[in-house]
N, C-alpha and C positions, 0 to 999 in steps of 0.2 A: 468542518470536515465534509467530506463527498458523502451523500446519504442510502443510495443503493448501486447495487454492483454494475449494472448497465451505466452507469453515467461514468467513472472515470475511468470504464472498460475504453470509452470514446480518446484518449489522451492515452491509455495505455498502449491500446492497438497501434499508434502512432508510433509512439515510442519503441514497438518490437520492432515497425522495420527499420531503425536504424540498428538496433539491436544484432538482427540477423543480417543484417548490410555488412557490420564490422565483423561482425563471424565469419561470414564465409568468404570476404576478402581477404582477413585473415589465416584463413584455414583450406583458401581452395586447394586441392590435392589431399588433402588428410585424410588419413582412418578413422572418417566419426562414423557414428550412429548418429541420425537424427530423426526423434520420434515427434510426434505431438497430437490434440486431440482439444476436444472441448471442454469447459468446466466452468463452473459460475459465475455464468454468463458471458465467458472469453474464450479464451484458449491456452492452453500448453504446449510447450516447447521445452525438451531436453537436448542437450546433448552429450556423448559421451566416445571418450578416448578408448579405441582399441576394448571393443568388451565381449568377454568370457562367454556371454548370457544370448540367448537366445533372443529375437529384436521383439518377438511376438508374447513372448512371457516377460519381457521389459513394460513393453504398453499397456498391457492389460493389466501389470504390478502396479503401474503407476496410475493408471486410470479408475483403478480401484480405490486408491488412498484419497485421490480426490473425491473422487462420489463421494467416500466416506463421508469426509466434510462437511460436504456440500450439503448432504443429508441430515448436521448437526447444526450449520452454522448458515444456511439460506434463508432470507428474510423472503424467495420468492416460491419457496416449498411449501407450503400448509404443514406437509407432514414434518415440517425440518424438529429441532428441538428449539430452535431461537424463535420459529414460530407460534409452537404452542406456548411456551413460555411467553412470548409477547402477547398472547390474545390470555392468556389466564388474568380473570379482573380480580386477584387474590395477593397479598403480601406475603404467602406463609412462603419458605424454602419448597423448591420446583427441583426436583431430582434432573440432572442433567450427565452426559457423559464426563469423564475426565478429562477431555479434549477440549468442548467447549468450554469449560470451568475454566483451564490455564488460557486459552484467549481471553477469556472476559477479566481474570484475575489483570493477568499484562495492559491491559487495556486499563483499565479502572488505578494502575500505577502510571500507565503513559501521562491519564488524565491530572493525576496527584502532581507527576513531577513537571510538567506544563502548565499547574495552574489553570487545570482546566480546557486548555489549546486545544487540547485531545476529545472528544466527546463521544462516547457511541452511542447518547439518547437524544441525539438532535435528528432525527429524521422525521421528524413531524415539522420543523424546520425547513428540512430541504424540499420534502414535501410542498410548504404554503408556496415556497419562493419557485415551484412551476420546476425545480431540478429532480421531479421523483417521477416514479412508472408514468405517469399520468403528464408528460413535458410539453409546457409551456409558459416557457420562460419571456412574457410580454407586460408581467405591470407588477405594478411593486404592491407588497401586499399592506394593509391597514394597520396602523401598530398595536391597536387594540387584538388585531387577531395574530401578532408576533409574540405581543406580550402571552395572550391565552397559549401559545404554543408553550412558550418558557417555562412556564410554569411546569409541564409536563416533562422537563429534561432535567440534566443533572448526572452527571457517571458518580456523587457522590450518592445518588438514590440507588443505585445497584451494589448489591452487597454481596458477595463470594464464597462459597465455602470448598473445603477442596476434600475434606474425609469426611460422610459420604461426600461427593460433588456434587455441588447445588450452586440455585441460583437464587437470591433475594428479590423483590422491588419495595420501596416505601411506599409507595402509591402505586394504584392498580394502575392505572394510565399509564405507567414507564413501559417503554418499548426499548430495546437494544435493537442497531444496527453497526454487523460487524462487518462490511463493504472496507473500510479504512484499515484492516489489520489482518481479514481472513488470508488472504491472497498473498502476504509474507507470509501466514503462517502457513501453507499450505506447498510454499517454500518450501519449506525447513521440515515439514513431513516428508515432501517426497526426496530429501537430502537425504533425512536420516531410514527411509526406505532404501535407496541406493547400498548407501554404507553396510548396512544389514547383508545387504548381498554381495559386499565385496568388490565393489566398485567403487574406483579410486578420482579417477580426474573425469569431473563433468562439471555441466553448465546445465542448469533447471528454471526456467522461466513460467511464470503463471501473471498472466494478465499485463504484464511492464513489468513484475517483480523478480529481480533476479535471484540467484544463488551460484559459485561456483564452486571447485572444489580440485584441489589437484591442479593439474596443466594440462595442455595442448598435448596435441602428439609430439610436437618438436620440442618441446621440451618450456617453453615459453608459457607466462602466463595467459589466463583468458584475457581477451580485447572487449570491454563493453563501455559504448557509446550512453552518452546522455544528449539528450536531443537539446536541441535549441528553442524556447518555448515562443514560436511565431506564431503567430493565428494562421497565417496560410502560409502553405507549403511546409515542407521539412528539410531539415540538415543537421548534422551533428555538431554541438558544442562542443564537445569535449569527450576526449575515448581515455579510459582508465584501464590498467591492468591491473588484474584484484588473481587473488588465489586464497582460497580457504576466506572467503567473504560473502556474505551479504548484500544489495544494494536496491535500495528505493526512490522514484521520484514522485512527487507529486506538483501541478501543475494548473494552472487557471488557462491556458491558452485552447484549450479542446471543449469546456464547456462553459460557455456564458454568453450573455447579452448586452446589448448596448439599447438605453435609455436615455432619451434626453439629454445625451453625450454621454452619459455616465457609464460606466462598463462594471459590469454585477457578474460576478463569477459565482460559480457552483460551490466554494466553500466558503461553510457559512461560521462566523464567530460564534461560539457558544454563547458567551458572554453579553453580548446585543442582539443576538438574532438573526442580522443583516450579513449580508457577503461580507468578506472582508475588503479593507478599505488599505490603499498605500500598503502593499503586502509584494514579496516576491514574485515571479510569475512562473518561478521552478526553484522548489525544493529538493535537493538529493542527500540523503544520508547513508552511510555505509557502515556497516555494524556485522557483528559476527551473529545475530537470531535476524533473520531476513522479516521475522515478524513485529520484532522490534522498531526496523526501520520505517516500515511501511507505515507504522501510528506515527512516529518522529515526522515524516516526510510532512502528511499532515498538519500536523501541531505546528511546524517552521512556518508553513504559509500565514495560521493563526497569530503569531509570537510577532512575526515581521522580524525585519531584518538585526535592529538593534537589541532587541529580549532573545532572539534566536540565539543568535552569536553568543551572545552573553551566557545563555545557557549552554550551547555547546561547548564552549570554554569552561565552564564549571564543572560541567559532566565527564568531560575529555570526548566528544561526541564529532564525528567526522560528516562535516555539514558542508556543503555546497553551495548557495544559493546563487540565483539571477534575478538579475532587477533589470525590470523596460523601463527607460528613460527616453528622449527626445531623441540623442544619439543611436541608440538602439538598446543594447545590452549593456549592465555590467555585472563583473562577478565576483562575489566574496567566499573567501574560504577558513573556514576555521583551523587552526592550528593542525588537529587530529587530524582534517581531510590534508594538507599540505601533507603532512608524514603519509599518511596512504598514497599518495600521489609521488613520492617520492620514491618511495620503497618500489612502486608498482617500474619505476623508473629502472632503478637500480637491477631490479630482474631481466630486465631488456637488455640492459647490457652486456 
């Protein structure tokens, strides 16, 4: 998985302008609102159908929820809670909010039902491999110092409690990094923000992670684009009509390196340490908790194409992926994403 928020902010950011390409081709002439603003380490993008609410007590609603967050769940905050938590060298239960506790809970089941794919203790990891604050990504690091990393991870060393809300480690060394889930969840808070005030049909974007809710002014669903995962330039693969969903990608085309011909992308197998190897080059899941998706999108790159699928099918889990081959692309779809793709169809009509 990607290890802090600036790095697959680099693939997300991409990703919004197709995002916003298909919206407002979509939507030119409409009664939207469209706000946005900065946030862990990217930006925000709402927007919203014909609303009741003043534009300036929206953004500041929303821009609050995020702080929130950000101030609970930033690996680049000192004062965060995932901070102090990471730097305490103590095993005992670490009093946390109830916010962070249900990311780390979800996370730590993403990890279970992946087998691991999932990890939020690999950022010492992405770290060695030159993909963390400090980037450079030019030599492959020593296995002896891959192994010492390993040793320090594990989402089964992190352990959860939710009454009071806490957090566990087995060993002082474990660090959590929530860059691979904060950002759907963050989602889905500023969803259930909206809702609260009685706003019906929007679209809420945080870093590439979608959400929508309701419809368009015309009556149609939302239009949201998944990009095409090229190393250079952009274009749209594939535009979905979603309502009352979810949707995540994740992608190796925005950050990695080429070695020796070999090409090392920023996420890294929990299980070896190394980038992953013969893996997708975009994952997209769509799910009804956008925080959901966002650790799934992940874990798909991890799983590769044939454990993916396999799980998505056992899950009923609506998966997407693309594979680079010689030809260029191809694309596979799980049953689940077929139905969503259909349905999304069927509303166009």
């Amino acid at each position: 998985m990607s290890g802090h928020i600036p790095v697959p902010c680099i693939r997300s950011c991409a990703g919004l302008i197709f995002l916003l390409f298909c919206l407002s081709a979509c939507d030119r002439g409409r009664p939207l609102l469209s706000l946005n603003g900065p946030s862990m380490g990217t930006t925000w993008n709402v927007r919203i159908t014909a609303p009741d609410l003043a534009e300036e007590q929206l953004r500041e609603g929303i821009q609050a929820v995020l702080d929130r967050i950000e101030t609970r769940m930033s690996t680049y905050r000192p004062d965060s809670e995932l901070s102090r938590f990471n730097r305490a060298q103590v095993t005992d239960w670490f009093p946390v909010s109830a916010e962070t506790a249900k990311v780390v809970a979800e996370a730590v089941r993403i990890g279970t039902l992946t087998d691991g794919a999932f990890d939020i203790t690999v950022g010492p990891l992405v770290d060695l491999w030159g993909f963390g604050p400090d980037f450079h990504p030019d030599r492959i690091p020593a296995q002896g110092l891959i192994d010492a990393a390993l040793a320090h991870t594990g989402y089964q060393k992190v352990k959860v409690r939710m009454d009071p809300p806490a957090l566990r480690k087995t060993g002082p060394g474990i660090q959590i990094d929530l860059s691979g889930i904060a950002k759907g969840y963050a989602v889905d808070a500023v969803t259930a923000y909206l809702r609260q005030l009685g706003v019906k049909n929007f679209m809420v974007e945080v870093g590439g992670e979608v959400r929508v809710a309701g419809h368009k002014s015309d009556g149609q669903a939302w239009h949201i684009a998944i990009e095409r995962p090229a190393d250079e330039g952009s274009a749209v693969e594939r535009i979905l009509s979603l309502t009352n969903q979810g949707m995540a990608t994740s992608g190796d085309y925005r950050n990695f390196f080429f070695l020796a011909g070999v090409r090392y992308s920023h996420t890294i197998d929990p299980h070896t340490g190394w980038p992953v190897r013969n893996h997708p080059a975009s994952a997209t899941v769509v799910h009804t908790s956008t925080m959901t998706a966002d650790a799934l999108a992940t874990a798909m790159l991890v799983l590769g194409r044939e454990r993916g699928l396999a799980l998505a099918q056992r899950e009923g889990l609506a998966v997407f992926l693309i594979e680079r081959n010689k030809q260029g692309f191809k694309e596979y779809a799980s049953p689940a994403f077929r139905r969503v793709q259909q349905a999304g169809l069927a509303t166009e009509e």
